[in-house]
C-alpha positions as a printed Julia matrix, in Angstrom:
54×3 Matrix{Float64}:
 -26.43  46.12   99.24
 -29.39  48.27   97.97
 -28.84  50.19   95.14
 -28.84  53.32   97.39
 -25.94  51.7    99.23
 -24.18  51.36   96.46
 -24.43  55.06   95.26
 -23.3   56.59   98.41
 -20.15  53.77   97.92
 -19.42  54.73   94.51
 -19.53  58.35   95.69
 -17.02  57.91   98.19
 -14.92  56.0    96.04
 -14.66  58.52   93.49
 -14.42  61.52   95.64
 -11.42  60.09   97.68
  -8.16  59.24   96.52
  -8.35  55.24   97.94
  -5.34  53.93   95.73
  -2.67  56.79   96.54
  -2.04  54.98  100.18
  -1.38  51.72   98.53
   0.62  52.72   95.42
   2.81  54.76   97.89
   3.67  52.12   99.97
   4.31  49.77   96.91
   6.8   51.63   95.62
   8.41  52.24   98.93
   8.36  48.89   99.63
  10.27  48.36   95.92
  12.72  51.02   96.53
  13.55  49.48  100.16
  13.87  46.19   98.35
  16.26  46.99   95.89
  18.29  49.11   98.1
  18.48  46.12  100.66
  19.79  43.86   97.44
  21.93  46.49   96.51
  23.78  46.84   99.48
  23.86  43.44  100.08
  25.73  42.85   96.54
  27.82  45.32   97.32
  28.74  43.48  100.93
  29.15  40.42   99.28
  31.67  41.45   96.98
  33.44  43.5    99.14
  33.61  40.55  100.98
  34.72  38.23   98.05
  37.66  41.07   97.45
  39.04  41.41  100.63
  39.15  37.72  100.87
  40.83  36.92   97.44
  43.59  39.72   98.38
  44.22  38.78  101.69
């Protein structure tokens, strides 16, 4: 890239907000996974319970 090139992409870079797309979906993606794990811990030992009471 000429050094022109690379001006206009630093310029972009800086005047757009690039990384809030990606964080956002990164911590989506973490919340949905530990919401997933919680409610399957929570199946599971519901499970385990109604089993060992039955």
């Amino acid at each position: 890239m000429s050094k022109k090139d690379l001006v206009e992409r630093a310029k972009q870079i800086t005047d757009g907000d690039w990384a809030s797309g990606a964080v956002g979906r990164a911590v989506h993606d973490a919340q949905a996974a530990a919401m997933a794990a919680t409610m399957a811990a929570v199946s599971a030992a519901t499970a385990a319970s109604t089993v060992a009471s039955s």
